[in-house]
DOZATI-727258 format. One record per residue (C-alpha): residue number from 1; x, y, z. Coordinates in steps of 0.1 Angstrom, whole numbers. Example, Ala and Ser with C-alpha at 12.3 -4.5 7.8 and 13.67 -1.06 7.14 Angstrom:
// residues 2
 num     X     Y     Z
   1   123   -45    78
   2   137   -11    71
// end
This chain:
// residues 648
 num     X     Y     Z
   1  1154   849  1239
   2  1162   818  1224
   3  1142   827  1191
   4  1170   858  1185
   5  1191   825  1181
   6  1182   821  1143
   7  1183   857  1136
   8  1215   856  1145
   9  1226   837  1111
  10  1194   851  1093
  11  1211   888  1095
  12  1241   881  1078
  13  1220   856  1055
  14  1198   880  1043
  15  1225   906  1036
  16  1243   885  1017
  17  1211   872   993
  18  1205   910   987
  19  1239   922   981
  20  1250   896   959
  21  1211   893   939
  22  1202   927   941
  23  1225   939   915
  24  1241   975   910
  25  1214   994   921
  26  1229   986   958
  27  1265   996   947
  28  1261  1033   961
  29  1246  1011   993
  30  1257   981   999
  31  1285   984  1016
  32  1265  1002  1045
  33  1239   976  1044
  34  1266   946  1048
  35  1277   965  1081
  36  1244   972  1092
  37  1236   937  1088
  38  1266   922  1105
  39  1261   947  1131
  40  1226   938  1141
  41  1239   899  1146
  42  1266   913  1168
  43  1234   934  1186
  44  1213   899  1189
  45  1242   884  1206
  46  1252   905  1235
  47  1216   904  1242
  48  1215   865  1246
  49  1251   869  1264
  50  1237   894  1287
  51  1202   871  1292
  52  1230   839  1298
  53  1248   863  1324
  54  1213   861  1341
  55  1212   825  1349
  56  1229   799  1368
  57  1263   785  1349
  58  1244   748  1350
  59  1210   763  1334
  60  1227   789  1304
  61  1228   762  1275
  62  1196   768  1253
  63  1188   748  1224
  64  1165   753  1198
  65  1147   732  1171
  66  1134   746  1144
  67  1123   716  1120
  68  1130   681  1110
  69  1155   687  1073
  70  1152   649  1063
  71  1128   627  1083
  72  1126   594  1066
  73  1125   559  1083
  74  1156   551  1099
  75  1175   587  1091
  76  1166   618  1107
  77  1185   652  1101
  78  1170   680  1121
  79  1178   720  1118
  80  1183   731  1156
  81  1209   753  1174
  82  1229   750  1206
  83  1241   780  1222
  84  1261   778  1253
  85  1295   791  1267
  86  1314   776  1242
  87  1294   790  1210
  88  1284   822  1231
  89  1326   829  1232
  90  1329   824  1193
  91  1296   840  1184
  92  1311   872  1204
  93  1339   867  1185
  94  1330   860  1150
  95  1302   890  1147
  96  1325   915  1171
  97  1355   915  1155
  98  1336   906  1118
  99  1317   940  1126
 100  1345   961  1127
 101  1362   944  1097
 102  1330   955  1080
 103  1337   990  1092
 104  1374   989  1077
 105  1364   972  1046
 106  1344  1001  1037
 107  1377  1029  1038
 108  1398   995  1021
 109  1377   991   993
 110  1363  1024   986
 111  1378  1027   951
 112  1368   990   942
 113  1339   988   917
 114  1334   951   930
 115  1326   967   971
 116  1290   953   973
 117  1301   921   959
 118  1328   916   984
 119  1305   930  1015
 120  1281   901   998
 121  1309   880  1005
 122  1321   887  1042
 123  1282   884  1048
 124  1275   848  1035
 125  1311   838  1056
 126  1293   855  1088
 127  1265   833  1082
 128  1286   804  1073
 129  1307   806  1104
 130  1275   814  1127
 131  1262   785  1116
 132  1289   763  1122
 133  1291   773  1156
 134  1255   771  1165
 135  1244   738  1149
 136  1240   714  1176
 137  1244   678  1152
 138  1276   671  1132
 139  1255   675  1101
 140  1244   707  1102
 141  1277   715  1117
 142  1290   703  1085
 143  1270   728  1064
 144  1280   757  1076
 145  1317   742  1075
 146  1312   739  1037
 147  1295   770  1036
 148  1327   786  1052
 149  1352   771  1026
 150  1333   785  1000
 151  1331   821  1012
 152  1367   816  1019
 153  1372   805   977
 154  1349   835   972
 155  1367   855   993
 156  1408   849   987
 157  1399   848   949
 158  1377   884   950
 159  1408   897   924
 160  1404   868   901
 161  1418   888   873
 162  1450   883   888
 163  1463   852   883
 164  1480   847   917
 165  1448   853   933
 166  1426   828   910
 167  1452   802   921
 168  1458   809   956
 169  1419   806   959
 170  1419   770   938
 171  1443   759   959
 172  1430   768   992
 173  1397   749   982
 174  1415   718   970
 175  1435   719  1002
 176  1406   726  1020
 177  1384   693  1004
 178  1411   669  1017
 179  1399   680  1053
 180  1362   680  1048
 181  1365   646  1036
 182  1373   637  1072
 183  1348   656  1083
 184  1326   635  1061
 185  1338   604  1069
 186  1337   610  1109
 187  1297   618  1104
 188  1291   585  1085
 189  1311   563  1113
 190  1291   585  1135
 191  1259   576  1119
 192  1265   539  1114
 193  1280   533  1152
 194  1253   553  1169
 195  1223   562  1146
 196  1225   599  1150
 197  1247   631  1145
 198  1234   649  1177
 199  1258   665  1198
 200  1238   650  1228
 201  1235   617  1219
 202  1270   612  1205
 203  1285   626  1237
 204  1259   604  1255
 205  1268   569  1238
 206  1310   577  1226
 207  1327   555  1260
 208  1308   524  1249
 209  1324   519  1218
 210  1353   496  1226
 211  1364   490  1189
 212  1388   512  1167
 213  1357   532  1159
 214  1360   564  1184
 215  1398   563  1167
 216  1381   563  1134
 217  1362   593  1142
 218  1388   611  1161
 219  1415   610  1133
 220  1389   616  1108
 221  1379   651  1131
 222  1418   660  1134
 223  1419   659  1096
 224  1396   683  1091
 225  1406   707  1117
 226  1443   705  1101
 227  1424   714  1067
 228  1404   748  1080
 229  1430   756  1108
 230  1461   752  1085
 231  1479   728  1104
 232  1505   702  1090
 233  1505   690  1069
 234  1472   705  1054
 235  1487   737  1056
 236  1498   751  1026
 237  1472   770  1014
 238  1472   797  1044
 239  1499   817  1031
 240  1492   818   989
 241  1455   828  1008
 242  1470   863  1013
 243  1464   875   981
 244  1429   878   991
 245  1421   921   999
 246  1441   922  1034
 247  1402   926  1050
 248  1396   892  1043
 249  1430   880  1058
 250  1422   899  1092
 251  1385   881  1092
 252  1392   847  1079
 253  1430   842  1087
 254  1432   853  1116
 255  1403   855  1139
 256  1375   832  1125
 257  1376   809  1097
 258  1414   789  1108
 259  1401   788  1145
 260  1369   764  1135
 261  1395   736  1136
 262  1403   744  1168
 263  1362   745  1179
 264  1355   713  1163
 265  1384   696  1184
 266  1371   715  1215
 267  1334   706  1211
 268  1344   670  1204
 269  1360   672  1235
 270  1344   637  1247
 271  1354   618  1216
 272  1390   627  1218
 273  1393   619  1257
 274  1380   588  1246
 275  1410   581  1225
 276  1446   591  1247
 277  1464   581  1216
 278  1446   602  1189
 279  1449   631  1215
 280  1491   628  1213
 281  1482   627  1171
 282  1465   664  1185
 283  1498   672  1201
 284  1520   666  1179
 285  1509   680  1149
 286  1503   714  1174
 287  1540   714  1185
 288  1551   702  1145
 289  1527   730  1134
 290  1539   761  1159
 291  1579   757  1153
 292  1570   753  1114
 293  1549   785  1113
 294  1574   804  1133
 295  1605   792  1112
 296  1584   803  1079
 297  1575   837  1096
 298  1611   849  1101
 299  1624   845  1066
 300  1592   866  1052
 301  1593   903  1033
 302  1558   905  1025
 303  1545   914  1057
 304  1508   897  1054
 305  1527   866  1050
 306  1548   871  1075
 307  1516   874  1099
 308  1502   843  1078
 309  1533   828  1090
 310  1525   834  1126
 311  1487   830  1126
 312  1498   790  1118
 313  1523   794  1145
 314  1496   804  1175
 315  1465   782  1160
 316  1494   756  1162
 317  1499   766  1203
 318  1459   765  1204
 319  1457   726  1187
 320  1487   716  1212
 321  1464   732  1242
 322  1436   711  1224
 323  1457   678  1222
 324  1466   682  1264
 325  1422   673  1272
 326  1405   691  1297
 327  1438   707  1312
 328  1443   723  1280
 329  1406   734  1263
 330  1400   763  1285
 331  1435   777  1275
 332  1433   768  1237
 333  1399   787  1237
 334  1409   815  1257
 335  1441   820  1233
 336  1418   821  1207
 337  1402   850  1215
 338  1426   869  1227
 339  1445   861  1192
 340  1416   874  1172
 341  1419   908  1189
 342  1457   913  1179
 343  1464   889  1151
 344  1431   911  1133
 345  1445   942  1147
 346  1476   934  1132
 347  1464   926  1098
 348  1442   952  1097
 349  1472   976  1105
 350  1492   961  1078
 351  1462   968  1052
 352  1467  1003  1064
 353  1504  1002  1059
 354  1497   988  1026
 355  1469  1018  1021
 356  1496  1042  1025
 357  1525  1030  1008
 358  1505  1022   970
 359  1499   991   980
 360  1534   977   984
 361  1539   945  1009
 362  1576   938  1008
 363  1589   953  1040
 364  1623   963  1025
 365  1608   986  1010
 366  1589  1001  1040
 367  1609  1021  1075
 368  1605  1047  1094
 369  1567  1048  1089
 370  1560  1059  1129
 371  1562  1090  1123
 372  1543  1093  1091
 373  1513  1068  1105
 374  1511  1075  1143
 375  1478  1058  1149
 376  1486  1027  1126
 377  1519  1020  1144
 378  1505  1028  1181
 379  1478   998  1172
 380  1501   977  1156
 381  1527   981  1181
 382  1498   974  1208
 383  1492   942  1188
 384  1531   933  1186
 385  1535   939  1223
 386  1502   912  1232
 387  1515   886  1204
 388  1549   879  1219
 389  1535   879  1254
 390  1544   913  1271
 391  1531   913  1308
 392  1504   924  1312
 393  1494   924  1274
 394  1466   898  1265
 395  1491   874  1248
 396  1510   869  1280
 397  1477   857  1305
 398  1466   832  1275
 399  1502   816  1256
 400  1517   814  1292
 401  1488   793  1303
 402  1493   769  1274
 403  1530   763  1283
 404  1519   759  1318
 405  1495   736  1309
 406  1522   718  1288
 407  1545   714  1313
 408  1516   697  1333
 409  1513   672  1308
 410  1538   657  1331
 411  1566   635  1327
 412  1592   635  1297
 413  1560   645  1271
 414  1555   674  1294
 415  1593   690  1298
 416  1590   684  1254
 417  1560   702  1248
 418  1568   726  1274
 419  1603   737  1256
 420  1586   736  1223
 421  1560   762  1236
 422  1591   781  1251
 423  1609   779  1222
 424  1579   787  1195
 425  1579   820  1223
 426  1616   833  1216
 427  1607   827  1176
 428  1576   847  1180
 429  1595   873  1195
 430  1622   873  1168
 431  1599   874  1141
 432  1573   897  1152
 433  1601   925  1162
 434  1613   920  1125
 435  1581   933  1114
 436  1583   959  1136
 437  1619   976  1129
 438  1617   970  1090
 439  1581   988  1092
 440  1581  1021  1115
 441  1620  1021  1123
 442  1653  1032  1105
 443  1661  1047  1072
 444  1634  1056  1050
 445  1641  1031  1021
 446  1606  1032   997
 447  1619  1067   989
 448  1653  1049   968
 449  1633  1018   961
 450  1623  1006   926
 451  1588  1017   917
 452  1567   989   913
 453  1548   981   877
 454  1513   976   876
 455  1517   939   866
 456  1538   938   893
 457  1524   909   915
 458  1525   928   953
 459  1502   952   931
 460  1468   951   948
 461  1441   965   922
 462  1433   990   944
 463  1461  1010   934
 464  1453  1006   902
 465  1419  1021   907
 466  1438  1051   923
 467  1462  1055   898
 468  1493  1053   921
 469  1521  1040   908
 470  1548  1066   912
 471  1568  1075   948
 472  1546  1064   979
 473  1535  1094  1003
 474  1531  1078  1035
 475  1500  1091  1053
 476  1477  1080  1081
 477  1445  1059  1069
 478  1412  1074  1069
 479  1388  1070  1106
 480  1371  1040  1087
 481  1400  1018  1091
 482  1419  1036  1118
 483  1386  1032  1141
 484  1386   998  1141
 485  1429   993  1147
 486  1415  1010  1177
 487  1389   992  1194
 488  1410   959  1181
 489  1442   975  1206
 490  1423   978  1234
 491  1411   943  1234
 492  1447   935  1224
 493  1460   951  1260
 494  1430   943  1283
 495  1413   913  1272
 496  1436   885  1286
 497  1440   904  1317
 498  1398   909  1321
 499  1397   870  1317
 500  1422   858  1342
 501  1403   877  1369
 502  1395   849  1395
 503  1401   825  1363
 504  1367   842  1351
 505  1371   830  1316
 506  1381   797  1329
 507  1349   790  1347
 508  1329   804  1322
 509  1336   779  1303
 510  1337   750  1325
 511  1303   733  1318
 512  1313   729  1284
 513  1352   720  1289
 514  1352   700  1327
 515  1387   719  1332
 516  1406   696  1355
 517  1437   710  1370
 518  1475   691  1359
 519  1500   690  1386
 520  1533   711  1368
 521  1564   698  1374
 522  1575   741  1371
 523  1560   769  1392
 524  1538   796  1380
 525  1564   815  1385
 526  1588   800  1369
 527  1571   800  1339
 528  1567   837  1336
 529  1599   842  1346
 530  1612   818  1314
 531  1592   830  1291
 532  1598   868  1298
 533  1633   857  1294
 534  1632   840  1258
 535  1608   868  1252
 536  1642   892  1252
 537  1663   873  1238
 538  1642   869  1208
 539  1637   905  1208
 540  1671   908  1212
 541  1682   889  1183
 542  1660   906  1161
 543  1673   942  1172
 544  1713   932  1166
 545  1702   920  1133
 546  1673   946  1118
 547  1678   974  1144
 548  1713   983  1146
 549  1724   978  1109
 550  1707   992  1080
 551  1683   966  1062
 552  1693   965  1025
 553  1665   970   998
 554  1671   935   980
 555  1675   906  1005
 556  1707   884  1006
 557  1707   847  1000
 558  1707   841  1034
 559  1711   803  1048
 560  1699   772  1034
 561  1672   775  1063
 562  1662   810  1054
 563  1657   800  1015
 564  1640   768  1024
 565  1616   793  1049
 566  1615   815  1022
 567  1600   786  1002
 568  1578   777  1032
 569  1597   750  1042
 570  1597   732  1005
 571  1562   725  1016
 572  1549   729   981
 573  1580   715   968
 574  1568   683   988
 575  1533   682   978
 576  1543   687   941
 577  1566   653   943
 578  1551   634   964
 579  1510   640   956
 580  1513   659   923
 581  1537   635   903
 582  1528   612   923
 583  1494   610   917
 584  1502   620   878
 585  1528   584   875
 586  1496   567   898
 587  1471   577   869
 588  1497   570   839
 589  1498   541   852
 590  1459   532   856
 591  1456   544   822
 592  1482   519   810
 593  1464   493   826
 594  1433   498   816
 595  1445   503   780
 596  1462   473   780
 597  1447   448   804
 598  1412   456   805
 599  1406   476   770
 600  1425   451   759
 601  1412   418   769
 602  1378   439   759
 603  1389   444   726
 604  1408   418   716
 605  1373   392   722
 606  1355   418   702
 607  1381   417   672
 608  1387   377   677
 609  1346   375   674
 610  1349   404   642
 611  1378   387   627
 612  1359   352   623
 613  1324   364   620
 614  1344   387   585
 615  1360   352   578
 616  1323   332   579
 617  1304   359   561
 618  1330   354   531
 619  1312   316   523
 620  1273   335   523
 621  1284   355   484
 622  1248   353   471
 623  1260   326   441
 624  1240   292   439
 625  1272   274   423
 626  1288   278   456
 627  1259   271   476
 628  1262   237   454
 629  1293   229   454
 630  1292   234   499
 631  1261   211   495
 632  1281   187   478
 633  1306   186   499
 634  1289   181   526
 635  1270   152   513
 636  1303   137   505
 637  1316   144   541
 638  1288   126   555
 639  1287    97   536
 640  1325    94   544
 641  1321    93   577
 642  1291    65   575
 643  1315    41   554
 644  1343    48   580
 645  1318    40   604
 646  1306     7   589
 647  1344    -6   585
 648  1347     3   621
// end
């Protein structure tokens, strides 16, 4: 079984070389071919999860070397996978809920002359993100890692005749790069401490390293997770990243490409319980990360950024879980999952929102959709209900386990992080309900709002292709994209509960994580019982303010907090003072220097040297008289200076 391994990344691999080389002979195809491709790697791996179900939870790691990449004297970089629980969970994941994103796209993109291109393009980030799970060395982690933020530039920038798009792609590789040099520079501290980038070996050797070195490396590894996960304060790029086609914000935004921070901190797992101190660096950019989503999430019209909003809110809850060490991996993992059924359910069932309203994303212009999409708000509301954490849902078994686990942290860290969870809840709550009422619930406003323009930005080409630009006519989206809402609810509802079965998910993962048990200041009980309660009072905030007044069509001014939110929090505002003028007075004043200092000691030697050498080449004219007359005075110089002499 453990040669299916490769062809696990080789699927997607070779769908992607064919699609995107094969030209558009495979337009009529390729679409099928991408989900045929993407479903044979979801194939390969239930059968190596059903063939680790088979053997004993100490005996179900495999690993597999394939060949030596660069074997030189002193430097060796091999090619070989590692699948156990912990890459099994995300393998599942990524090909699973990538599978049925495949199956949407197709409906989604059916008018777009570009569909084998993009299907190209989710199949190289399947590959990407494979590999980055499965690579059992920090190098070949650090492939597919690159491999993903390409796909991702690829992907968010599929529309690059829009200008928005072209620049919310630039940006989200620029942002991305700052976090991949920590990535970088962890491997090479790695490689000069121990000699190796082997999972193994690293893990093996990390607790005799008594220097600043496993801080090095830990920092370095936070870094990058903050650059692919969106946390603070590499986070910016997340929300511009929805102008990608909403297909690509349900795969890579919400289930697979911002949770690979959150697997590198979990794999790392032994360097950070090295280092107590860079874990509290974990926690608090979680907690700073989770109430900074949430904040931007409720002051959002255009719903996909209000879900971008909240996808950095709970991978902000899942770095937190993270930061707490082996009382918190299990949770942070198990969140994850549970998040990529709804948070992709959710976007998925926005895309279809957006398929039947021509495209428009500004919820003001949306209501009383329910009963013109049935299927598309059962799903979403399924989705809603899990996010904020109704019992029994999937959210409530995995976010209630990450406050417990906060509150475990003991002591006054543990009753902060603990309201901070509780408190990101009741925001969560608010801001998802929002959604909710100023989608499916009250008056019908899109049929007295403004027609949008077809330069309009919110403008998705699609509806260009369709020619739509006059009244929307809600209807329901075709079985392509409603299939796939489906399956996405049910694991919305009953996944969370399935894995807190005898703590089933828990001990699955357990010889990767070493789950140790906290002793909680606060009950089980009493945790369920608080969060249930900000729960409703975030949902009832949201329902005195969006449900029982009408929502007007243009939005007020609001607070200074709701126009900072709407602004993301003046995080770009920030990055454009501080790095961007910052860094353009930094070079200014490099260039000034090196004009005037260094160009200028340079040049002024070379004009000293010209100046004197044009001054000496003035006394070589070419005319014998004055060759003479120098000779003469010469003579007479010299014989000068031998009578001064004598009388001396």
């Amino acid at each position: 079984m453990e040669n299916l391994i490769a062809l696990l990344i080789a699927a997607p691999l070779l769908g992607a070389a064919v699609l995107l080389c094969g030209g558009r002979r495979l337009d009529a195809v390729g679409h099928w071919l991408g989900t045929l491709l993407a479903a044979v790697s979801f194939g390969l791996g239930v059968a190596l999860f059903a063939d680790m179900l088979g053997r004993t939870a100490d005996d179900r790691a495999v690993h597999k070397h394939l060949f030596s990449w660069v074997p030189v004297e002193g430097f060796q970089a091999d090619v070989g996978f590692q699948l156990d629980q912990l890459s099994m969970t995300f393998v599942l994941l990524i090909t699973g809920v990538g599978t049925l994103i495949h199956i949407y796209s197709i409906g989604y993109m059916e008018h777009d002359e570009n569909r084998r291109r993009f299907f190209g393009y989710l199949n190289l980030f399947l590959a990407a993100m494979l590999l980055l799970v499965l690579a059992d060395n920090y190098l070949l982690l650090y492939v597919g890692w690159e491999g993903v933020g390409l796909a991702s530039y690829l992907l968010i920038g599929f529309w690059q005749h829009k200008p928005s798009a072209a620049t919310a792609a630039k940006k989200a590789f620029l942002v991305n790069r700052v976090g991949d040099m920590g990535l970088s520079i962890a491997i090479m501290v790695m490689f000069t401490t121990w000699g190796t980038f082997a999972f193994s070996t690293v893990f093996n050797e990390v607790g005799e390293t008594g220097d600043g070195r496993n801080t090095t490396i830990g920092l370095m590894l936070l870094l990058a997770a903050c650059g692919k996960s969106a946390q603070v304060p590499l986070q910016s790029w997340l929300g511009d990243a929805m102008e990608g086609p909403t297909p690509v914000s349900a795969l890579i935004h919400a289930a697979t490409m911002v949770t690979a921070g959150v697997y590198l901190i979990t794999r790392s797992g032994v360097i950070f319980n090295a280092v107590p101190d860079v874990q509290t660096v974990v926690v608090v950019v979680g907690a700073v990360t989770l109430l900074f989503g949430a904040i931007v999430g409720c002051a959002k019209d255009d719903i996909k950024k209000a879900l971008a909003g909240s996808t950095m809110s709970q991978i902000g809850y899942m770095v937190l879980a993270t930061g707490l060490g082996p009382i918190g991996y299990p949770f942070a993992i198990m969140h994850l999952v549970t998040h990529g059924f709804f948070k992709a359910g959710l976007f998925l069932g926005a895309g279809s929102v957006m398929h039947g309203m021509n495209d428009e994303v500004d919820m003001r212009k949306y209501g009383g959709l329910r009963k013109y999409m049935p299927v598309t708000f059962i799903t979403f509301g399924l989705g809603y209900l899990a996010i904020i954490g109704f019992p029994g849902l999937s959210g409530f078994w995995s976010k209630d386990k990450i406050i417990e686990a906060a509150f475990a942290k003991g002591g006054t860290e543990g009753w902060i992080l603990g309201a901070v969870t509780l408190l990101g809840a009741a925001i969560t709550a608010y801001y998802m309900t929002r959604v909710m009422l100023m989608t499916f619930f009250g008056e019908e406003r899109w049929r007295n709002a403004p027609t949008p323009s077809p330069a309009e930005p919110s403008v998705e080409p699609a509806a260009e292709h369709r020619g739509e630009h006059a009244e929307p006519h809600p209807h329901e989206s075709p079985g392509t994209m409603t299939i796939p809402m489906i399956v996405l609810a049910f694991g919305s509802v009953l996944a969370g509960g399935l894995f807190s079965i005898n703590e089933s998910f828990v001990k699955w993962l357990e010889p990767v994580t070493s789950l140790s048990h906290g002793d909680s200041p606060v009950s089980e009980g009493v945790v369920t019982a608080a969060t249930v309660t900000v729960l409703l009072i975030g949902v009832g905030l949201a329902y005195a303010q969006y449900g029982r007044k009408p929502v007007p069509v243009v939005a007020p001014r609001g607070s200074l907090l709701t126009r900072a939110a709407r602004r993301d929090l003046l995080q770009d505002d920030f990055n454009h003072v501080v790095l961007v003028r910052g860094g353009e007075h930094l070079t200014r004043s490099l260039v000034y220097v090196d004009h005037t200092l260094v160009d200028g000691v340079v040049n002024g030697t070379a004009a000293g040297f010209g100046g004197l050498s044009g001054r000496l080449r003035k006394l070589q004219n070419g005319f014998a008289r004055s060759y003479a007359v120098s000779m003469f005075g010469g003579a007479a110089v010299l014989i000068a200076a031998t009578l001064l002499m004598r009388a001396v």
